[in-house]
N, C-alpha and C positions, 0 to 999 in steps of 0.2 A: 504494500500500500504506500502512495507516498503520500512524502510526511509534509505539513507543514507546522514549521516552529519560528513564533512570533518572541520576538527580543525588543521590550519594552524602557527605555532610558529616560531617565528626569533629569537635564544634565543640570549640576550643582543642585541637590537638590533639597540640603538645610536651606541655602536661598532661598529654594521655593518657597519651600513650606514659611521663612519669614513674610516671603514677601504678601505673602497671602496675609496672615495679622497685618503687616504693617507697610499697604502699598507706596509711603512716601520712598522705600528700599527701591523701587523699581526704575529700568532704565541707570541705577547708579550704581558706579564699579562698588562691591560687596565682598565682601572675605570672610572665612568663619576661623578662628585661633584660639586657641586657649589660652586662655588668662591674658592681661594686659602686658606681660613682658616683652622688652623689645625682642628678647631671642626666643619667642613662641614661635612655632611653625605653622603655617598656614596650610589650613583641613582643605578646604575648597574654595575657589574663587568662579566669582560671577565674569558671563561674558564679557561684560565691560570690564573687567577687572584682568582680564586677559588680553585685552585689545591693548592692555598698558604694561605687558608684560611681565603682569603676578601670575602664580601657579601653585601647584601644592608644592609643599618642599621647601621655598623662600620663608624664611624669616619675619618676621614682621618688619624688621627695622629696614631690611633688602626690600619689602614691599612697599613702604612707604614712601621709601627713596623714589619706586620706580611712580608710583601711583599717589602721590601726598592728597586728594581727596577721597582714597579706600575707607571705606565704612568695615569695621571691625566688629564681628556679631560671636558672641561666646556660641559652644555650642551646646545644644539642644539632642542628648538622644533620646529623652521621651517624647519629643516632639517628630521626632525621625521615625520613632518607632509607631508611633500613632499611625501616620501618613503612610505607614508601608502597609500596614493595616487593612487602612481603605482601598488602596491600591488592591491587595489581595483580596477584600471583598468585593468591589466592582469588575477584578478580572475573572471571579467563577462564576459569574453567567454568561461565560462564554466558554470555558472549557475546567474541568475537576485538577487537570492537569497542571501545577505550576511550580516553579522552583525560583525564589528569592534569590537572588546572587547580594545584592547590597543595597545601600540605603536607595531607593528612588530606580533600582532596575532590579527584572526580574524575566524568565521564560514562560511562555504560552505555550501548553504543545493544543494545536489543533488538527490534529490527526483524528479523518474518521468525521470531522465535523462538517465537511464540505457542501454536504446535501444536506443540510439543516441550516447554516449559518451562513452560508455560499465562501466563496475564493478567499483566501486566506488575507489577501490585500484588501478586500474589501471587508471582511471580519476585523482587521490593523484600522481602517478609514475610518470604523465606525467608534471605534475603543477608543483612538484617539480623539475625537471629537466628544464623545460620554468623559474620558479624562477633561478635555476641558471644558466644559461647562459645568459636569458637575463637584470636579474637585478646583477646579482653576489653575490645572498646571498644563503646563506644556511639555508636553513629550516628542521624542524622536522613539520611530518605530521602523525595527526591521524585518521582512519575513521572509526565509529561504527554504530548503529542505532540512538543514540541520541546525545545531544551535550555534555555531561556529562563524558560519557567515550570515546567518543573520543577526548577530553580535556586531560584523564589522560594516555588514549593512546599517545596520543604526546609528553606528558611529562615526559613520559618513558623509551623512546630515548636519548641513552648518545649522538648519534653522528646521524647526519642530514641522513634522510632518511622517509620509512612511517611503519605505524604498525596497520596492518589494522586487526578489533575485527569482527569474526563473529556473523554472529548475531543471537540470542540463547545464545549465550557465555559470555555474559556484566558482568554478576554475576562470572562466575568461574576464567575471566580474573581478577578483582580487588580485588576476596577475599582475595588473598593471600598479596595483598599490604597494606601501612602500613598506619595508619587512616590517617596522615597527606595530603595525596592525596584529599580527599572528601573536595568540596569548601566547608566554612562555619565553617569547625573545624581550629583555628586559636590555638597562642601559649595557650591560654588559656583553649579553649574546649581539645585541646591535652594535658594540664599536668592533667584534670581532668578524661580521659579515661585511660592516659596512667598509672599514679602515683593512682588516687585514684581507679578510677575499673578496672587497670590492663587490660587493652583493648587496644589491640597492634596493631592488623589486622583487615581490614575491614571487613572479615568475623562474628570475634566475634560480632560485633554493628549487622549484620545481623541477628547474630543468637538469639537477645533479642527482645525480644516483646516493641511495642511502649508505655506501659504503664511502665515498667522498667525502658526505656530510659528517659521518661519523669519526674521520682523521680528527678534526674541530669541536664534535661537540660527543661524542661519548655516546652514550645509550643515548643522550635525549635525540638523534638522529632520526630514527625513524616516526617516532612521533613528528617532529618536524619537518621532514617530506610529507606527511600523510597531511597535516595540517596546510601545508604550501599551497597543495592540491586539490584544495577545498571541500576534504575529505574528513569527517566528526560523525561516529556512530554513536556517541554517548546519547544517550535517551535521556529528556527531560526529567529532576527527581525530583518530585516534592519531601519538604525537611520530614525528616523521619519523627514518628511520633511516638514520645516514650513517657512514659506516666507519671507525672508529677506536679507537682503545686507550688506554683509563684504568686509571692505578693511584694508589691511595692508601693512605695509612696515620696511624695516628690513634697519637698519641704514649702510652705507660704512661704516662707521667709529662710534665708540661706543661717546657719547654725554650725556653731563650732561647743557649744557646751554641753560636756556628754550628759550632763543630768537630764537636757531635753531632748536628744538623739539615742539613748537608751530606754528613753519613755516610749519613742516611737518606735524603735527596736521590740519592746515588749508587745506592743499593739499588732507588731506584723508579726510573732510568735503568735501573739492568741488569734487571729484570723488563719494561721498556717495549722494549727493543733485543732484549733473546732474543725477544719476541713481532713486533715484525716482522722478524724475521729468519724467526722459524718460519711465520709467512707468504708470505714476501718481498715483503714490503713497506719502503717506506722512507715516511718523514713528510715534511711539509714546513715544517709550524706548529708549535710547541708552546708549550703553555697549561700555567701554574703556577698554582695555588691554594694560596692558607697562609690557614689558619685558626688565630684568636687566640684565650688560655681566654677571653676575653669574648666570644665569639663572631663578631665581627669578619672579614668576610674580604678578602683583596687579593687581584688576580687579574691576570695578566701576559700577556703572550701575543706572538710573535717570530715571524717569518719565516728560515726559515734559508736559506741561501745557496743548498744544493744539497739535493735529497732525501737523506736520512740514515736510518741505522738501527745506526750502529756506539757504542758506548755510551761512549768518553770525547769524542767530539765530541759527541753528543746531552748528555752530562753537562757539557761547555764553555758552551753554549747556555744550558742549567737554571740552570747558575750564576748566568749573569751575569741572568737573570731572578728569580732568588733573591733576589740581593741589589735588586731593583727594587722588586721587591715588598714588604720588611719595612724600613716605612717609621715602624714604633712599635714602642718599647722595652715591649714587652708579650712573654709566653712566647707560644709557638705551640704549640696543641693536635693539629694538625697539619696536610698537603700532599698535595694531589693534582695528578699532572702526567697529561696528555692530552697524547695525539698523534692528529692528526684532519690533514685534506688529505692522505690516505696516497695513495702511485701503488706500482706496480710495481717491483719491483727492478730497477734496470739493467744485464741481464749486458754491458754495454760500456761503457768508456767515453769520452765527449767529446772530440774529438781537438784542441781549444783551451777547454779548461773555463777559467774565470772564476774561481773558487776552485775549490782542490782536495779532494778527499776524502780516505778514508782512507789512507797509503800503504799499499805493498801489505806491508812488514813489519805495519802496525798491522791487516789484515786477514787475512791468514794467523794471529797472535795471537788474532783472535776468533774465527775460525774453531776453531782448537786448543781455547780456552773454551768455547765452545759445546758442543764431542764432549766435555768432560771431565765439564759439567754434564750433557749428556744421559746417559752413563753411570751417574755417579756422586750424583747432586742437585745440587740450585743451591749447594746452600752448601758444596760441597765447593773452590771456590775461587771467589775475592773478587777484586776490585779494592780495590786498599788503601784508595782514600777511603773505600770501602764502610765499613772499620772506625774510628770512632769511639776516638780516643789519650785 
């Protein structure tokens, strides 16, 4: 059957999503860096901000220089993360099929869909046009037979729109472009094609045999031919799904004092411990995320002794990951704790356990909690760290 696989791109697309809050951002060269230091590097830059010869990579003080009216935007990944969101629910009504690559791009496979939704380019026409009006971004869209060159079909697009590769054509579409397009050849594989074998164009890598290639580059050689030749059997994969429970929460107001950052800490303990309880499930790992206002993040992660799900042990655990983790005197914008390797709940137990769990006062206690909350809402009683002195 052939395939069609659609490559969706939001290019800069924390921009976007600012520009969208705050459209006085638009039309104006934009940059996203962490924290105010001169020697922050810059995450992404807006067109305009490229037209002025900023890019990722450059410094802020190197940017400055080149661009002295660059607007400087901290970054945002709950706000990245939201927008990938939408993106991902507006792109499954059009196929179950999709694989995230990074913030603001992702793959479509529409294979199979042609006699429902019609031609893959017009399936791309219509997405794009749903992306703008109803979220207000602007995309570049590419659709080929595989995910490869419809990758560098989208990328080929100076201005938002689709550029759809017939198919037969994969090979005569990217010969002529210049090696830097092919994933995989980075600054390095490119001064070696371009400076030392004078290999300019995709074509020429095409046109060498895989035992040539591989004098130069080692195993990665044949991948590299196959790639040249606009040749990618990888199948679309959506992120695999594995059982567990996140909670986060993103601060009003930016905070450096643990006595109000362990209050909140407690509160995403007891929304993670009520859900595997109401499961019954217990965890086994748990992962701490703190995000800094410069955007910064540390990220921890512990094996705990025994399966757990009672929330001042899960909250003992947090702690001491807490304080692992916030390793710079910077505020924290905020924390997300994950519990993932969940098993079953143990209605028995251990008859020579290794460490112990909860005693049975501290679980009849949650139990009491639990029915009080269920009755009443969560916040009709607290665990006192919960509050913030």
């Amino acid at each position: 059957m052939e395939r069609d696989i659609l490559h969706l791109a939001i290019p800069a697309f924390p921009i976007a999503l600012a520009r969208i809050d705050d459209p006085a951002l638009r039309e104006r060269p934009v940059a996203v860096a962490a924290g105010a230091s001169e020697r922050a590097v810059i995450q992404s830059a807006s067109a305009e901000a490229r037209a002025e010869g900023v890019c990722e990579g450059l410094s802020v003080r190197h940017a400055r220089g080149l661009c002295p009216a660059l607007t400087l935007l901290p970054p945002q990944p709950h706000r990245i993360h939201q927008g990938m969101q939408a993106l991902l629910k507006m792109t499954a009504a059009y196929s179950p099929v999709s694989e995230p690559v990074s913030g603001g791009q992702l793959f479509l496979d529409l294979t199979g869909c042609r006699r429902l939704l019609g031609p893959g380019r017009d399936v791309a026409a219509r997405l794009d046009r749903e992306i703008a009006s109803g979220l207000r971004l602007q995309g570049q869209v590419g659709v080929a037979g595989n995910k490869l060159v419809s990758r560098i079909a989208a990328g080929c697009l100076d201005k938002p729109g689709v550029c759809d590769v017939l198919r037969g054509a994969e090979y005569p579409f990217i010969g002529p472009l210049p090696v830097s397009v092919l994933p995989g050849v980075g600054e390095a594989r490119r001064q070696v094609l371009m400076q030392d074998l004078n290999l300019r164009r995709v074509e020429e890598i095409a046109a060498l045999s895989q035992n040539q290639l591989r004098l130069a580059f080692g195993p990665f050689a044949p991948l590299l031919h196959q790639r040249a030749r606009g040749v990618d059997p990888s199948p679309v994969q959506p992120p695999k799904r594995t059982p567990q429970i996140l909670e986060e929460s993103f601060l009003v107001r930016e905070e450096n004092d643990d006595n109000l950052l362990l209050a909140e800490l407690c509160r995403l303990v007891e929304s993670c411990g009520l859900r595997l309880r109401q499961s019954e499930r217990e965890t086994e790992r748990l992962t701490l995320t703190i995000i800094y206002t410069d955007g910064a993040v540390e990220k921890r992660s512990s094996f705990l002794p025994v399966p757990l799900n009672h929330d001042l042990l899960l909250y003992e655990a947090a702690e001491e990951l807490f304080f692992q983790a916030c390793v710079r005197r910077v505020r924290l914008r905020g924390m997300r704790l994950l519990c993932d390797r969940l098993t079953l709940e143990s209605g028995q137990a251990c008859l020579f356990p290794l460490v112990s769990g909860p005693s049975p006062k501290q679980a009849a206690l949650q139990e009491v909690l639990d029915r009080l909350r269920g009755r009443y809402g969560r916040e009709a009683v607290r665990w006192g760290r919960a509050l913030a002195l």
